[in-house]
Every structure is written in C-alpha cells, then in structure tokens.
VOGU-3710 file (C-alpha; in Angstrom, 3 decimals, decimal comma):
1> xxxxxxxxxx> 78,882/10,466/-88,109  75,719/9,007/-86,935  72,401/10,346/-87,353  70,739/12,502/-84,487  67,369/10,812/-83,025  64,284/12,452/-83,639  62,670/13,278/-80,133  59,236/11,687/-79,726  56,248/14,150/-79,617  52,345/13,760/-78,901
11> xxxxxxxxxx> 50,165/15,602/-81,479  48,255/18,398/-80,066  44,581/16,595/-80,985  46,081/13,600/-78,624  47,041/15,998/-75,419  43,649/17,612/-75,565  41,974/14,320/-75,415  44,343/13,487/-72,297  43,355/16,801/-70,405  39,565/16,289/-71,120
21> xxxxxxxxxx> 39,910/12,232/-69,752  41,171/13,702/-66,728  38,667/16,728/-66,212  35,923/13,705/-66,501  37,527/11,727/-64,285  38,006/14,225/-61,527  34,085/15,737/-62,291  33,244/11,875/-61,623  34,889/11,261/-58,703  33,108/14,210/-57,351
31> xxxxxxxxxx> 30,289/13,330/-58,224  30,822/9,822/-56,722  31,969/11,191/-53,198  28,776/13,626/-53,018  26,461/10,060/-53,802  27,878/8,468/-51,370  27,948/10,941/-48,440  24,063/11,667/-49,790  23,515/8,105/-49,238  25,425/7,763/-46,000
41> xxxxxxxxxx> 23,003/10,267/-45,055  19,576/8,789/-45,810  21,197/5,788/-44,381  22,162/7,433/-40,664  18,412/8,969/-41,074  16,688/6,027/-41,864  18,432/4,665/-38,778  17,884/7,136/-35,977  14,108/7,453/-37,263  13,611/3,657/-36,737
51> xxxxxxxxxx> 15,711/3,987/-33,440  13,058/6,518/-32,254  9,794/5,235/-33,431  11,285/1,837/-31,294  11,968/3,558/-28,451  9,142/6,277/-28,740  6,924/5,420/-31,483  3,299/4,900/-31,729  2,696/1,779/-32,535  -0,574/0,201/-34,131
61> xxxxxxxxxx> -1,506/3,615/-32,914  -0,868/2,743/-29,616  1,187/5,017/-27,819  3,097/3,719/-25,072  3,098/-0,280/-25,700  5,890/-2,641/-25,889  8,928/-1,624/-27,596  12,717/-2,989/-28,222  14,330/-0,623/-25,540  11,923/-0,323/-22,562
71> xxxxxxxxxx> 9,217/-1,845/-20,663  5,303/-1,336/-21,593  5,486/-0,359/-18,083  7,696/0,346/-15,515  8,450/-2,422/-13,007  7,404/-2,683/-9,231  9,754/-3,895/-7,022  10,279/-3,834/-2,828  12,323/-1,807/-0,821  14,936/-4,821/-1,071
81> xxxxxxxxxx> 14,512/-4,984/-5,109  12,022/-7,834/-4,467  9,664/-8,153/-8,020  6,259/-7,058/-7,037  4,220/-5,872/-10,660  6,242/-6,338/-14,045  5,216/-6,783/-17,567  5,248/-10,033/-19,854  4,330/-11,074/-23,034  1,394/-13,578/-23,336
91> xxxxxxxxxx> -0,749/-15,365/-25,438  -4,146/-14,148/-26,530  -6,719/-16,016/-28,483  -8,996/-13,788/-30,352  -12,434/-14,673/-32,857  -12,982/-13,009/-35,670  -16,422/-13,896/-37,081  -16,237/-12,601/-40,098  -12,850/-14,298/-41,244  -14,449/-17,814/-40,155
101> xxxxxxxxxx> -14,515/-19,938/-43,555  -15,449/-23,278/-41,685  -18,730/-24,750/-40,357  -19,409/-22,705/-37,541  -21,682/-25,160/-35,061  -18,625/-27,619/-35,416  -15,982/-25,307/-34,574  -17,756/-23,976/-31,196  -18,270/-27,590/-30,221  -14,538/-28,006/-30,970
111> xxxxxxxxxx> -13,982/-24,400/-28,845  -16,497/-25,780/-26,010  -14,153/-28,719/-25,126  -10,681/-26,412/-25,153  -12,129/-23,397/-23,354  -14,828/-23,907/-20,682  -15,426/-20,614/-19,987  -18,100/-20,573/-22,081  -20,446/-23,742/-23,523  -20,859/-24,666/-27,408
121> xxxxxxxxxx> -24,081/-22,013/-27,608  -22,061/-19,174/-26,411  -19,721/-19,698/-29,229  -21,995/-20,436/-31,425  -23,576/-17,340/-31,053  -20,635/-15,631/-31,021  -19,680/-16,892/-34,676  -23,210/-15,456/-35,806  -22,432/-12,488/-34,056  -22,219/-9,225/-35,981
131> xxxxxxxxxx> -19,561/-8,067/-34,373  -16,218/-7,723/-35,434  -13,858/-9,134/-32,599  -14,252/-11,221/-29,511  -11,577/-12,006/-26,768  -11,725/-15,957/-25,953  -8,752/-15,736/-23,618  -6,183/-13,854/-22,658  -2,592/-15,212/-20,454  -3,646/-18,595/-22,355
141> xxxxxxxxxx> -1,211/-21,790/-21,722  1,446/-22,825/-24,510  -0,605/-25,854/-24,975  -3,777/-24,260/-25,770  -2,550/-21,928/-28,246  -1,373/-25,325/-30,242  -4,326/-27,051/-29,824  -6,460/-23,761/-30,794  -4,012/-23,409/-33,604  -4,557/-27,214/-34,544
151> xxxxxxxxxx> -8,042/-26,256/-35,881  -6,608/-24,455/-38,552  -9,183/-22,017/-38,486  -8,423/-18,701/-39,951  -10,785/-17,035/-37,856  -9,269/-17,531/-34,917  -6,264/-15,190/-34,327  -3,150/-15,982/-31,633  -1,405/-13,176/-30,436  1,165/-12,223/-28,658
161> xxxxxxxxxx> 0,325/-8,838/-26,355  1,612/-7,390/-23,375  -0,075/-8,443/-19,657  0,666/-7,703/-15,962  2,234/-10,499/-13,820  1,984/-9,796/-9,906  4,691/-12,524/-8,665  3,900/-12,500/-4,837  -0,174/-12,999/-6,259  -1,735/-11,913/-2,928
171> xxxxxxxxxx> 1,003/-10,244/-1,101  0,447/-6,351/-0,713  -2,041/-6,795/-3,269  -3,746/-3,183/-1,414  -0,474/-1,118/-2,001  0,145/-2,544/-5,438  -2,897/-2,366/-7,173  -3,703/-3,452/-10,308  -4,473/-2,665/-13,890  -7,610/-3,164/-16,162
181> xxxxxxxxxx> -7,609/-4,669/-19,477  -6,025/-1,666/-21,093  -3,198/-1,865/-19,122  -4,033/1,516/-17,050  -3,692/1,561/-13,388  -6,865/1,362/-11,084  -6,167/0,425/-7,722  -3,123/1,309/-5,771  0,506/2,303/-6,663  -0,738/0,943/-10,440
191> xxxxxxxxxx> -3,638/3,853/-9,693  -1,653/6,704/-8,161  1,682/6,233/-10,782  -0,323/5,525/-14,045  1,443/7,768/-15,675  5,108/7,282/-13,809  5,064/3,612/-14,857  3,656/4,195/-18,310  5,932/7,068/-19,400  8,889/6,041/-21,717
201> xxxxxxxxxx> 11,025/8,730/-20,389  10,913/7,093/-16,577  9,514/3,468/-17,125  12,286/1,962/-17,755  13,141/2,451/-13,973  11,616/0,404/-11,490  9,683/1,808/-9,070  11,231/1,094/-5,479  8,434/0,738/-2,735  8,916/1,444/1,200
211> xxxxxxxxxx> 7,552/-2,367/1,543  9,360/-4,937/2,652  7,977/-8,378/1,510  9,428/-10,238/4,276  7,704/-7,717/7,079  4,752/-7,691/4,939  4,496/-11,734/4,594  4,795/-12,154/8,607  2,226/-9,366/8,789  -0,272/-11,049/6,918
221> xxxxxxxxxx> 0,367/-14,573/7,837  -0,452/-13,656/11,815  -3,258/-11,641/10,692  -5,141/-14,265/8,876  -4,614/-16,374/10,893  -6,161/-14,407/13,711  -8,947/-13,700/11,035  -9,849/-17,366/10,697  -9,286/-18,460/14,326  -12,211/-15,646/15,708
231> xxxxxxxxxx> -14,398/-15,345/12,231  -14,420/-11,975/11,775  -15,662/-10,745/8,604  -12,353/-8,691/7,999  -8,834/-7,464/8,866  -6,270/-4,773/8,892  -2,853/-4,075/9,620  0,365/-1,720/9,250  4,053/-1,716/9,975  5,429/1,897/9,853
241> xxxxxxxxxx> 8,952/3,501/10,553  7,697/6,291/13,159  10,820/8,647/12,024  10,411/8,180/8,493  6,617/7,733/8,242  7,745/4,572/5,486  4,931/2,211/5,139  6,988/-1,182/5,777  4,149/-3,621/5,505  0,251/-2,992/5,121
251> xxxxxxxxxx> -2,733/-5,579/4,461  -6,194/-6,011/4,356  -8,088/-8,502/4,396  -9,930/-10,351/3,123  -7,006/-10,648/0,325  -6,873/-10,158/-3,194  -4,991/-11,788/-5,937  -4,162/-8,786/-8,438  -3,596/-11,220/-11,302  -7,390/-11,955/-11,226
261> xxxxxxxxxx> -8,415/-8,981/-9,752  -11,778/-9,344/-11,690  -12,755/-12,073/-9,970  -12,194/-10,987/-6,435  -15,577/-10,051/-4,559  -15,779/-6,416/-3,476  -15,202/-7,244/0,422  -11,782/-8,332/-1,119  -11,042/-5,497/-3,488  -11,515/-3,083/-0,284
271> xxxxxxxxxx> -9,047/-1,470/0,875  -9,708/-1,511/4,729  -6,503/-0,367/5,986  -6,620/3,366/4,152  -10,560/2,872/2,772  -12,349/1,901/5,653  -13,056/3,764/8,958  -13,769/2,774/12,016  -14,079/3,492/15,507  -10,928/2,426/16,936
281> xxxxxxxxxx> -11,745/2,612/20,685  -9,544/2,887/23,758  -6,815/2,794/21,273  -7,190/7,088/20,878  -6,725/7,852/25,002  -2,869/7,948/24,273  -3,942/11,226/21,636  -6,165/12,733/24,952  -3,599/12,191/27,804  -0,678/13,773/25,089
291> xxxxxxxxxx> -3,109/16,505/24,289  -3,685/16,840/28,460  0,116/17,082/28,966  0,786/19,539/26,324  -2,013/21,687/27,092  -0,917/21,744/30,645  -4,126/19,999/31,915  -1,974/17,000/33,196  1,132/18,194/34,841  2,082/14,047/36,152
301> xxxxxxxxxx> 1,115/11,015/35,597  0,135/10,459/38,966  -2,724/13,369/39,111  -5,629/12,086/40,522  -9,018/11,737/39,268  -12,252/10,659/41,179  -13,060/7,091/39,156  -16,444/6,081/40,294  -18,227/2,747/39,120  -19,989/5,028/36,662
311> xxxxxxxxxx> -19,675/8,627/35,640  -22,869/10,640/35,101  -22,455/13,559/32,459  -25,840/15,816/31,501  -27,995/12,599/30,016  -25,223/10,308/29,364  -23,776/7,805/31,683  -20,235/6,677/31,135  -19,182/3,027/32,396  -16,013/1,072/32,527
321> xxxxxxxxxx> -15,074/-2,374/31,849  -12,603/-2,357/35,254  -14,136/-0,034/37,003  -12,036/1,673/39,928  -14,811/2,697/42,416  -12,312/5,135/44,178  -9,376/7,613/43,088  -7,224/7,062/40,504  -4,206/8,121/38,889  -3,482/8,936/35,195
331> xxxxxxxxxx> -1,169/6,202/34,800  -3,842/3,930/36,307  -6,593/5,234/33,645  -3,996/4,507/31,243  -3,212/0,729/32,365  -6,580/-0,087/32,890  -8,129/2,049/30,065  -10,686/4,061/31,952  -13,383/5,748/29,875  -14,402/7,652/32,882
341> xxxxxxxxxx> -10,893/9,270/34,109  -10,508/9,349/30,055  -13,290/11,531/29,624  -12,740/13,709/32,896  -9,484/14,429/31,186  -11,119/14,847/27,755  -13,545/17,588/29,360  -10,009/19,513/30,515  -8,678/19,490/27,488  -11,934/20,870/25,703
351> xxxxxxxxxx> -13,342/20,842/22,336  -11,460/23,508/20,779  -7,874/22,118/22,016  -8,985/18,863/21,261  -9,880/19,805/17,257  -6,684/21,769/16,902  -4,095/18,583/18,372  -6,433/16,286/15,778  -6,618/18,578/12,988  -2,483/18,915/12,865
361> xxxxxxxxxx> -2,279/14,770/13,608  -4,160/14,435/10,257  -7,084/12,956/11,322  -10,044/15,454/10,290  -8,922/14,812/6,528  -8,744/11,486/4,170  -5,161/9,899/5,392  -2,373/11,668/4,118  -0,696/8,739/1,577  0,056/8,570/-2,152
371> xxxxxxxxxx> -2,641/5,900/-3,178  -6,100/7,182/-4,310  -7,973/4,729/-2,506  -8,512/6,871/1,306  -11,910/7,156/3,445  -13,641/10,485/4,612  -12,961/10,894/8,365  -16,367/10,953/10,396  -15,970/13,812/13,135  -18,927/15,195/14,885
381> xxxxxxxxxx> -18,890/17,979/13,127  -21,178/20,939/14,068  -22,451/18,811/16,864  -18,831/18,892/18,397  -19,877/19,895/22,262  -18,616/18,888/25,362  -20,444/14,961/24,968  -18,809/14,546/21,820  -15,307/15,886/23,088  -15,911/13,488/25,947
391> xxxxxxxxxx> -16,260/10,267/23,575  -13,905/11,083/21,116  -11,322/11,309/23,981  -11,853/7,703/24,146  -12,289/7,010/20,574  -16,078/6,647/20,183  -17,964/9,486/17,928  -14,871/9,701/15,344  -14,143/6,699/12,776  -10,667/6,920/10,849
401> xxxxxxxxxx> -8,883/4,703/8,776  -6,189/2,075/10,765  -3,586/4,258/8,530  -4,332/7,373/10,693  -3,739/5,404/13,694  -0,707/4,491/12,346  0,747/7,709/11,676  -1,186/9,353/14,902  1,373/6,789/17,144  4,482/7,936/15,202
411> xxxxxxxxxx> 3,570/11,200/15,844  3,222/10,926/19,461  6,717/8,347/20,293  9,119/10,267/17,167  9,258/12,808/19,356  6,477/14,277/18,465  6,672/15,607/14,755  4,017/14,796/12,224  4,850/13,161/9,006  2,960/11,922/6,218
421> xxxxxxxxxx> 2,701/7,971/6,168  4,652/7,179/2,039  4,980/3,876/0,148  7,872/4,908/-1,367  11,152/4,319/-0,094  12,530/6,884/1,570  16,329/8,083/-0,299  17,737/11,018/-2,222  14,917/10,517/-4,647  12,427/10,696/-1,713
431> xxxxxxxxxx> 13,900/12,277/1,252  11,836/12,992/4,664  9,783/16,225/4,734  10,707/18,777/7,670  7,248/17,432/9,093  4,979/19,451/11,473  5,203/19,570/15,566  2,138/18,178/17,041  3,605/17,068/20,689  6,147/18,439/22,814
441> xxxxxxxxxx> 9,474/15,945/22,825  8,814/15,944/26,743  5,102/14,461/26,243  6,598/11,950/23,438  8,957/10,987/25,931  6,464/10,241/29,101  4,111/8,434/26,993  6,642/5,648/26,778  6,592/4,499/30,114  2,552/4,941/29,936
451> xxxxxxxxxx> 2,497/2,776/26,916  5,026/-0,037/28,244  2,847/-0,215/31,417  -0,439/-0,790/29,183  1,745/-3,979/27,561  3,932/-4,891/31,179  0,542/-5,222/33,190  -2,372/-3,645/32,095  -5,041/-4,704/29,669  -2,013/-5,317/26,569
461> xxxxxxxxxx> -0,459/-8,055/28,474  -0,989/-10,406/25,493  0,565/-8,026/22,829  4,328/-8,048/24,580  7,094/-9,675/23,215  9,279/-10,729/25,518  13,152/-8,888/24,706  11,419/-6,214/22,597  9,976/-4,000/25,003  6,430/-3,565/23,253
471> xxxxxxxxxx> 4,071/-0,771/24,306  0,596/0,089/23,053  -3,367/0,061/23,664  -5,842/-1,974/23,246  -8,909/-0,753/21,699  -12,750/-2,559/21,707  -15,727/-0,259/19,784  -19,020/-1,677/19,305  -20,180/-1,537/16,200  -23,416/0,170/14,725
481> xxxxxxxxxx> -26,188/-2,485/13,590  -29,492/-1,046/12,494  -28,609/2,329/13,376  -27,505/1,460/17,125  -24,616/0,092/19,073  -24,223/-3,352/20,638  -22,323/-5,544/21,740  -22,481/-8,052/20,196  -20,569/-6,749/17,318  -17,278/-5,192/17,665
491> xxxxxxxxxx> -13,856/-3,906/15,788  -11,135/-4,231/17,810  -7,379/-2,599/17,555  -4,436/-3,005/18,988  -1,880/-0,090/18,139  1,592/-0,898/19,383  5,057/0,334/19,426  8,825/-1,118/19,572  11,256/-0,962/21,529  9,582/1,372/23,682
501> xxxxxxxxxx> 12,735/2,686/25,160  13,886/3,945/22,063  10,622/3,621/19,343  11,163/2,428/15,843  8,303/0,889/14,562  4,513/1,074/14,842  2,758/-1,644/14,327  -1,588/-1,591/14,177  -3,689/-4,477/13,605  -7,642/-4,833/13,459
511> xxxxxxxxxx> -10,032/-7,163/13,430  -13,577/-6,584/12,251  -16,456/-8,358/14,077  -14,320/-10,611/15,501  -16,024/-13,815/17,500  -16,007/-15,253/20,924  -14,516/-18,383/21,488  -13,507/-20,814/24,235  -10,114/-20,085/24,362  -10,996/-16,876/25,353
521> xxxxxxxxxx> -13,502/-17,310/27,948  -16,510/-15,835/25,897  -14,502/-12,563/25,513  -14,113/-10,593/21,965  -12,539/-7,408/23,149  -8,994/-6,253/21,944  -6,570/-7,860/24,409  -8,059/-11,109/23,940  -8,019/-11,277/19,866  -5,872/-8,840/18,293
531> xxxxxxxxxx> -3,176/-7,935/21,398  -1,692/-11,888/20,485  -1,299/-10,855/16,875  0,777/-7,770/17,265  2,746/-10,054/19,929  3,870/-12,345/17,352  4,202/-10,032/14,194  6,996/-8,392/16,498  8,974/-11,419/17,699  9,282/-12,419/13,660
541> xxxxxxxxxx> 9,901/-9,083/12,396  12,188/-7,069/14,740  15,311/-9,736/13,821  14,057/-8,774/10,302  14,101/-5,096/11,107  17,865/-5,341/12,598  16,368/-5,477/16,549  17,692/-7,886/18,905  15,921/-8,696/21,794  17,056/-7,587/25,366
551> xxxxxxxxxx> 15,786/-8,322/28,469  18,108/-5,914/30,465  16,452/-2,916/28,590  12,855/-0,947/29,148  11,401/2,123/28,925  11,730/4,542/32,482  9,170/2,508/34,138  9,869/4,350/37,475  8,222/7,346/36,358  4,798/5,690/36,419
561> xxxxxxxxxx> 5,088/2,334/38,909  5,018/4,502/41,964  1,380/5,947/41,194  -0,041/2,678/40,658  -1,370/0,700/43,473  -0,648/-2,867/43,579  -4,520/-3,932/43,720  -7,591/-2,170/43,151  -11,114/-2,137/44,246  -13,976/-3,328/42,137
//
C-alpha cells in the first residue's frame, strides 16, 4: 500500500506576517487616497483663487484694470452696435532717473531727435531730476518703442498699459466724452457711467447709446458746413424721436477729437448743445400760441388781433420784422412770426399760466438728460411781470439750452406728453417713462398745420424738404455785447419737425454769431442761415430713419389757409 501524503501547512509565525502585510497595505492605501483628494483640493483652490483674482483681483493694487476675462472698461457702441469708446492696449515709454547708468547729456540728445515733444534741455533736466518717474509718451508707435529700446538704456522703461481709443475721433465726441489719464470718465457718457463702464460685474457689456452714427454724421456734416460758409463762432444741433424722447444725433461745435481731448481749446470742449444757453427767439411762439389754446385764450386760429407797425406797451415799444399794419390772424402771426400779435397773446395767457406750461415743459431747470455737463436756465425770475411775460412769449428774456428746445417741440407734436430727452437706447433695459401731460392732444394736433404753414410759405420756406412735409420756426435773437443788445450779433435757430402730418422726429440746429454774406442779401437772421441746414439734414436722414418721401401727403392745411390773406400790407 502506498504511503498517505502529508498535507502542506503554513507555520503560524508565517500567517501572522501575511495578516500584518495586508493590514499595512490597506492602512496605506488609505492613506494614499486621503493625499490625493487633500491635494486635489489645494489644487481646485489654487485654481478658483487665481480664476478670481483674474477676473476680480486687484492688481498692482489697482482695482479695476485689465484682466484675462473682461474689459478695463466697458465698451461704447451706437444704437446699431457701431464702436464708439473701447479699450486697447498701448505702448508707454516711461524715465526713470534714478535707474539711468549711462551719460545722461548724450542720452537726452539721443531722446531729443525720437521724441519732439520736448528739446535735449528738457530731458536733460529731467535725468537730473529728483524725481522718481516721468511719462515721455503714452499710445507711442511700434517703431518708436524699438528705436527707444535700441538705446539700451535701463532707465527707460516700455510698457504695455491700458488706453481709450474713440474710433469715429470727432463724431459725437459731446455725448461720448472722454477720460483723463487715469482712465476715469470726465466729460459725457464716460462722465455720467464712470462707474457702469468701470464695474467688473457690468463692463463686460457694452453700453448701447440712442445715437445713430449715420444720423449723427449727416447732422454734423450740414452743420459745419453751415458753420464755415457764415463764420459764426459756433454751432449746435439735435435729432430726437418726439415719442421716445431718444437722442438720435447731437453736436456741437466747434468739434472735439476725444482721443486728444487735452489738446482741444475750451470753445471746443463746450458742450453747446446741453451747456450753453441762449436766447432762441421766434423759435418759443409755438410754446405761447399752445399755452393760448390750452388755456382757452385762443379758441381758432383765425382770432384776430390788431397788428400795428409797432406795439406800444408801458415804456417798451415792440416792432416787427414784417410788420402787418392792420388785423391779423393767429395763423398769420404764426407764418410771419409777429412779436406784436405774439406778445398780445403772451399778455392773455399771463405770467402765472405762462410759468406753470414752462415749468412742466422742463425749461425752468438744467435739461433733463443723463450727462453731467447741463446749463442753468436764465428766467426772469422775481422780475417776472407782465414785460417779461410779454418777451418771453417770443423767446427774448429766457436763455435755455438747444436740448430744451428739443424736447419742448416733442412735447408739443407727441401729442402733447412730456418726456425726458435719454442717450440711451430705448428697450426692455430702458423702456419709456409714463411721461407728464403738458398740452392737450387737440392743441398738439392744430399746431401741425401752424407749423407746416411757417415751412409751406412763411418765413421757414428754406428749411422744407420737398416729400417730407417739414414744419418748424425760425428763430433770430440778438445777442448781448457789453451788457446790451444789437444787431449786429445774433444766434439763430431753426427748430423743425417731420413729417408734419404724422411727427417723428425733431430736428434743432443753431448757429452762433453767424455772418452776412452775399448770397444772402446782407441778411443773418434764421431763415436765411440755419432754415437751409435743417432742409438738408432731413432729405439725408429721413431714408435713414425708414421715411419715404411723398408728395401726395401734408398736414390739414385747410384748417389754417382760409384765415390767411393772400397779400398783406406793409
């Protein structure tokens, strides 16, 4: 018989050692997970803190400059998404005295002949100076930075830094604004949003204007050109949507490149269209005949007034420039802008009525608008009696900004509802306000045909456009030299409105001091100067605006013709 086999068996000492490898392995796999979720963690930390101090982060404790995810500040762009005001990186060439290790007359020779802006003793001093940093240039080319860097200088420093680039230069260069070497806002939009465009939680958004740059390029193309033609010392003008009070174009002139803002003169850094104010003439009897109609004072256009070759009032005699020398109607004041029916109707109306229809138009406060830069009205005041309520009904004794008589003509041909004039685009973001009444929708709708008749054969003949059915005013105020009126120097306005049968758009221009010339027969009132340049803004705009012109359209010119006689007596 064979042998049984002896069975195989691990000594005790060996199966302890077993069990214990395992334990240690187990303990070290443990311990291996836990180190590597602990370093998955400092890892997921490490990279959300950097994510934040790129996005949010102060750097070179400088909140709120460049960083990986947004803008250093928030873009500007035009109603269409046009680029007005964005950011870009530049080069900056910097001096640091102290850090110079060459010979110091040689090297501001050598920065004499790259950068004029200064001559070789500037620089020299400069490198003598105690002081601890100078700016040579800032935006400076690609080939002076190599030629700068070619001196090998380590003195000189080239950085790369954040700037402001305006792409349209000049255009709306008022609205937009600018910023100052710190890269805060002080002029315009830049102003009034400083801290919309430089907040990382909403600059990364650009900021959508109510300007069009098209509108606003045809704007300011006509009105320089009317600027240069007559010499006046200055300009204004303003496109506005009556319904929505949106501010589609708005200039002044003289104009202003924001990219050098610093070395525009201060006639061109002012901002005449919201800034200035003026005495804007014939251009406010629309307000007075409204005001006469709502108050009851005017009942028809065709009430009668007596219109003599001059109107005597207390100590002040009243005078026209076609004077009627007989009766005349209120559509006929209105055609041939009559300061003496004007003020009859002015005297009607009163002082107190009169205050109350301005004060709700806007006009005794700065205009109502988001940018900082808006003039003090200039009202009478305490002196605000009958001679003063007879003037300001034809727009002498009150200076406003061309922006009030902007909105003030929305007002009246919207149907009457006051809104405040906005550069921002009007949407969900920035809906229309409910707006306040001012005029009754039956006075907004008779001064239409008053309005087209000014244009269609009054003293506004040279503001029409023919297919677009333009009404308005003219508007002539001499100006005050030495502390008196004359003549000689005027501002005149033309306020207009399109298509008068159904109004859309205001447009206002101004000239200041404009000049005589042949063309216009010695003449330098309104309807000679400014009328032509609200005549041709229109005809390139309205196509722009989505307006085609009709000649088989007007405004209800039969409420008015019948109460104006075919020819007059001088």
């Amino acid at each position: 018989m064979n042998a049984p086999t002896p069975a195989l068996v691990a000594r005790p000492e060996r199966l302890r050692l077993v069990g214990q490898r395992r334990q240690i392995l187990a303990l070290t796999h443990q311990r291996l997970m836990f180190g590597l979720l602990v370093y998955g963690g400092i890892i997921a930390i490490i990279v959300l803190r950097l994510l934040w101090l790129a996005a949010f982060g102060d750097h070179a404790g400088r909140k709120g400059v460049l960083t990986g995810l947004v803008p250093p500040r928030g873009d500007i762009v035009d109603r269409d998404g046009q680029p007005l005001a964005g950011s870009i990186d530049v080069w900056s060439i910097a001096l640091h005295p102290g850090m110079v290790i060459g010979d110091k007359l040689s090297l501001a020779r050598s920065l004499a002949k790259l950068m004029s802006e200064h001559d070789e003793a500037d620089y020299f001093a400069m490198l003598r100076s105690d002081k601890p940093f100078f700016y040579l240039q800032r935006r400076a080319s690609p080939q002076l930075v190599e030629a700068v860097n070619a001196l090998g200088e380590p003195g000189l420093a080239l950085e790369r830094t954040p700037d402001r680039l305006y792409p349209q230069t000049s255009l709306a260069a008022h609205v937009i604004g600018y910023t100052d070497i710190d890269g805060h806002g002080v002029a315009g939009v830049e102003r009034a949003f400083d801290q919309r465009l430089s907040d990382p939680a909403t600059r990364g958004q650009p900021m959508i204007l109510s300007i069009s740059s098209k509108v606003q390029q045809a704007l300011e193309h006509e009105l320089n050109a009317a600027m240069m033609q007559f010499s006046a010392i200055g300009a204004a003008g303003i496109v506005m949507d009556v319904h929505t009070g949106e501010i589609l174009a708005m200039t002044s002139l003289p104009s202003l490149n924001p990219n050098i803002a610093g070395k525009g003169s201060p006639e061109a850094r002012f901002n005449r269209a919201t800034l200035g104010v003026y005495e804007l003439g014939s251009t406010f009897k629309p307000f007075t005949v409204g005001m006469a109609m709502d108050s009851g004072v005017v009942k028809s256009v065709g009430q009668v007034y007596n219109c003599p070759k001059e109107f005597h009032y207390g100590k002040v005699t009243v005078h026209d420039t076609h004077p009627f020398g007989r009766s005349c109607t209120v559509a006929e004041i209105m055609k041939e802008s009559s300061n003496i029916g004007t003020a009859q109707i002015a005297l009607q109306v009163g002082a107190t009525r009169q205050r109350a229809f301005l004060e709700k138009m806007g006009f005794l406060a700065p205009v109502a608008v988001e940018i900082k830069e808006r003039g003090r009205t200039l009202t009478p005041g305490n002196d605000w009696g009958e001679i003063a309520t007879m003037t300001v009904g034809y727009g002498h004794g009150i200076a406003v900004t061309p922006l009030h008589l902007a909105t003030g003509y929305a007002t009246l041909f919207n149907g009457g509802v006051y809104h405040p004039a906005t550069i921002l685009k009007v949407d969900r973001n920035h809906p229309v306000g409910a707006g306040r009444r001012v005029f009754s929708e039956n006075t907004s709708y008779k001064s239409r045909a008053l309005l087209r008749l000014v244009v269609a054969q009054g003293t506004g003949k040279k503001a029409d456009a023919p297919g677009y059915r333009v009404g308005g005013k003219t508007g002539t105020a001499e100006k005050l030299v030495g502390g008196r009126y004359t003549s000689a120097a005027v501002v005149t306005t033309f306020a207009g409105v399109f298509p008068m049968d159904e109004p859309r758009y205001v447009v206002v221009a101004m000239l200041d001091d404009p000049k005589a010339t042949k063309d216009t027969y010695g003449f330098h009132t309104a309807g000679w100067n400014v009328a032509p340049v609200v005549s041709r803004t229109i005809s390139r705009i309205a196509p722009m605006l989505g307006i085609r012109p009709d000649m088989h359209r007007d405004a209800n010119m039969s409420e008015v013709l019948p109460f104006v006689h075919e020819t007059k007596e001088h």
